[in-house]
N, C-alpha and C positions, 0 to 999 in steps of 0.2 A: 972648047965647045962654043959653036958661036951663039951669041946673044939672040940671035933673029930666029933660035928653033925653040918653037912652042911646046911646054910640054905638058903632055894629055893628063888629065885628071880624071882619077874616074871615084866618082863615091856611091857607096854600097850601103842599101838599107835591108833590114829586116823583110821579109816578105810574109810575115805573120803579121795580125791585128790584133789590137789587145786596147780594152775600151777602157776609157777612165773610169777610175772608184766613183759607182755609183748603182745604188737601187735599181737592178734590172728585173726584178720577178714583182708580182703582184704578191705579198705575202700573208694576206685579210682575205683575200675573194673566197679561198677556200675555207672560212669558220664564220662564213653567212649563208644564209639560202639564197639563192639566185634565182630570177624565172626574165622569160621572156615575155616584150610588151611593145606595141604599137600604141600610135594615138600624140596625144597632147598631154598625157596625164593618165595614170593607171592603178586601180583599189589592187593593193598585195594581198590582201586578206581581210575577210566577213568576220568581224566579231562578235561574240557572243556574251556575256555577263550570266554570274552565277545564280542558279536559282535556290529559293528558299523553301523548303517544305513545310505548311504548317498543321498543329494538329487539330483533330476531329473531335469536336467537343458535344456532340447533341448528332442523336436518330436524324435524318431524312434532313441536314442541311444543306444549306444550297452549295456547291459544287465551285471554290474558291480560283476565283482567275484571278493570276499573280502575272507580272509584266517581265517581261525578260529584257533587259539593256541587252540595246545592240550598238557598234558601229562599224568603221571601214578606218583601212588604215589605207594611206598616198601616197603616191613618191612619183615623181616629175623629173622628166628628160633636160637633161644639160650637153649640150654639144661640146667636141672637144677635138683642135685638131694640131696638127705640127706637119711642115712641111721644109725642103731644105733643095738647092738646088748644086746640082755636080755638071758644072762646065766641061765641054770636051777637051780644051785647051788643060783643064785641074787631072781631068783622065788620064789622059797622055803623057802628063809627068809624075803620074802615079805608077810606081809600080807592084801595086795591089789594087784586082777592081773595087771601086769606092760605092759601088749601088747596096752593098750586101750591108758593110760595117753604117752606113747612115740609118739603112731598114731599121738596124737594131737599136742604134741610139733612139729613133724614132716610138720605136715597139717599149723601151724601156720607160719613154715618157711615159705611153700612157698607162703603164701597167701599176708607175707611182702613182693617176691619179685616183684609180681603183681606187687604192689604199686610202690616200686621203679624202676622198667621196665617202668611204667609208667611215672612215674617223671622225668627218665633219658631222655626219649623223648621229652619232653613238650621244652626242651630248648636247646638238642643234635644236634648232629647230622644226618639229615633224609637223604634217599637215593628216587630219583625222575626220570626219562627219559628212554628210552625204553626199557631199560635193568637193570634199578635201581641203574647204575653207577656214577648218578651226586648229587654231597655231595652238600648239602642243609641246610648250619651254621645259628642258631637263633641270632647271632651277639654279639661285645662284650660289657659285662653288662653293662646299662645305657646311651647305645650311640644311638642305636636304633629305630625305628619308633614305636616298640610295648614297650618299654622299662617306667616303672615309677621310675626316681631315687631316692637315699634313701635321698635327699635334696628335699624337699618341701617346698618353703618358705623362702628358703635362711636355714635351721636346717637340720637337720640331726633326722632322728625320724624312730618309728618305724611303725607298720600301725595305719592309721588313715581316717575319711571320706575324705579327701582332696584326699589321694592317691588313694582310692577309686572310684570317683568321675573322676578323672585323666586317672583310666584304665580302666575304665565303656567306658571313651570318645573315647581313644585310639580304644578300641574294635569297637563302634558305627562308628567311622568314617572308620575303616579298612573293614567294612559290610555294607556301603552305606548308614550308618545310621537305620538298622533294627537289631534287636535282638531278632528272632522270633522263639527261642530255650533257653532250659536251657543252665543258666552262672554258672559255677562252681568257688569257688576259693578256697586252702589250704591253710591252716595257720594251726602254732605251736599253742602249751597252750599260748606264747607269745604274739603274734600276738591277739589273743583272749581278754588275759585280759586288751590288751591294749585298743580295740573297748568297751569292758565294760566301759571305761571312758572316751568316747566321747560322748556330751552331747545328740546329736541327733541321739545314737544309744541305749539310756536307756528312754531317755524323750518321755514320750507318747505325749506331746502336738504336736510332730513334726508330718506332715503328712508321713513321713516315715518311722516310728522307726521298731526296728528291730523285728523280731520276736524271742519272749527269752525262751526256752523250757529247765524247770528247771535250771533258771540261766545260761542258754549254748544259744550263739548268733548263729540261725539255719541259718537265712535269712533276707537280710540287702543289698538294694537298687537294689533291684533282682539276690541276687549273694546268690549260696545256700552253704555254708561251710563245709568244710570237716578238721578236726583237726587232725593232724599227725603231730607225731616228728621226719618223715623222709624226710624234706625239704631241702637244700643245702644248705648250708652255704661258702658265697664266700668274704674273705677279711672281715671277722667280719660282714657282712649281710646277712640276712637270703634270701632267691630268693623266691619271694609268687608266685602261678602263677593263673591266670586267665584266664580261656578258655569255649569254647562256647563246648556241649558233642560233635559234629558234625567234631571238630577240631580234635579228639584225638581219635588213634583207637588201641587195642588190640588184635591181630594178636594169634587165640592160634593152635598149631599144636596137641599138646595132652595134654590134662587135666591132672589136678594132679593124678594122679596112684602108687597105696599101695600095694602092694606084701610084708605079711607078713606070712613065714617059715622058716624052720630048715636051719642050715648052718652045715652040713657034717665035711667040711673042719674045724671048728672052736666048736671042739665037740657038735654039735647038739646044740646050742645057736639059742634060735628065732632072726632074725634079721627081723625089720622093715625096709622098705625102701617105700621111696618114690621117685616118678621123675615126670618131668613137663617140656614142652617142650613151646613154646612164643616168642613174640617180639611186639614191637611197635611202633609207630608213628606217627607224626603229618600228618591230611590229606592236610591241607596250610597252611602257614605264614598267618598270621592275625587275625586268632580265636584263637590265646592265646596272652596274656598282660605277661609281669615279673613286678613284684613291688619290689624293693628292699630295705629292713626292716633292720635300726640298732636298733639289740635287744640287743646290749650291752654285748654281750658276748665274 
């Protein structure tokens, strides 16, 4: 065979798409309330403060004006975008079209930063009074009224029914004792498999056990779980939070938005983009708990 004949190569890929491990859903938006908002700045909710009845001591008294606290609660837009560009020349030796699988990566940012907008609230700083100027600190970790520290017992641990139990109570006494709404709580894979080995969250004999959907703890002493591995991590513990959906609200100004066309400037290259406009906040103190989890990391 002579040396001077070339011989063809041909190499064969997949024609399927398959995104790297990574957070594609929003998995928070759904156990907040949501509303829609225009402006610079937007009141979620008129509050009210409880009132006092008092009693009638004497005939033909004068008629008792009692003040009723009020305030407003805030939450303020934050812009948010991502953008990526697909040369034609990158097209052409693709052979899967590349506008769809970018969308998603795209779509999947911003759905994580949902979650995180979310979680940075649950424990941030909120903004409250008639103008939205008074800073309203969830306090420092462990010292707290809504606070469960990572010592239970005199240990150090990471979650468990005790903690549980602890911020089930916290919650209960900061609502007067009612809990007449969904409880949500986040936990890491950690947090998780550590509940898988407590005894009264596996043992059917307990009148409480959990409910376990394909080996995943869904719901466990009325608190419905949400597993993310975008929790905070403060001083080697992880911060769990616990809150009632009523507590926590998601403020959106514009939905995720996908403008996908030519770019001129950068020889006609499709460029994706996306943008998403948001904010969030706690509606009061006392419809979320922090547990604080040494996961040993």
């Amino acid at each position: 065979m002579p040396d001077s004949i070339t011989v063809a190569s041909v190499q064969q890929y997949r024609s399927n798409v398959e995104m790297l491990l990574q957070q594609t859903d929003s998995r928070l938006a759904g156990a907040v309330t949501v509303g829609s908002y225009v402006g610079k700045a937007a009141s979620t909710v008129e509050q009210f403060g409880s009132a006092t009845a008092v009693q009638r001591t004497s005939r033909h008294a004068d008629t008792p004006l009692l003040d009723l606290s009020q305030d407003k609660r805030w939450v303020f837009p934050t812009d948010y975008e991502w953008a990526s560009l697909i040369d034609k020349q990158d097209q052409l030796r693709a052979i899967v079209e590349l506008t769809s699988p970018y969308a998603m990566a795209g779509a999947a940012a911003m759905n994580r930063v949902k979650d995180d907008i979310i979680l940075a609230a649950i424990f941030g700083t909120n903004y409250t009074g008639e103008n939205g100027t008074t800073a309203e600190t969830f306090g420092t970790v462990g010292s707290g009224t809504y606070d469960v520290g990572v010592n239970v017992g005199g240990t150090a641990s990471a979650l468990n029914v005790a903690k549980l139990q602890s911020g089930i109570q916290k919650l209960m006494l900061a609502n007067k004792g009612e809990l007449n709404e969904s409880v949500y709580g986040a936990i890491s894979s950690y947090e998780h498999d550590s509940l898988l080995k407590e005894m009264q969250v596996v043992n059917k004999d307990y009148g409480n056990s959990a409910v376990l959907v394909d080996g995943k703890v869904k719901r466990f002493m009325g608190v419905d779980f949400i597993i993310t591995e975008r929790l905070t991590v403060t001083s080697g513990n992880r911060l769990i939070p616990l809150w009632l959906k009523s507590g926590m609200h998601l403020g959106m100004w514009d939905e995720v938005r996908a403008e996908i066309g030519p770019r001129a400037d950068k020889g006609y290259a499709t460029q994706v983009y996306l943008a998403m406009t948001l904010g969030a906040t706690r509606t009061q103190l006392g419809k979320q708990i922090r547990i604080s989890c040494d996961d040993q990391i």
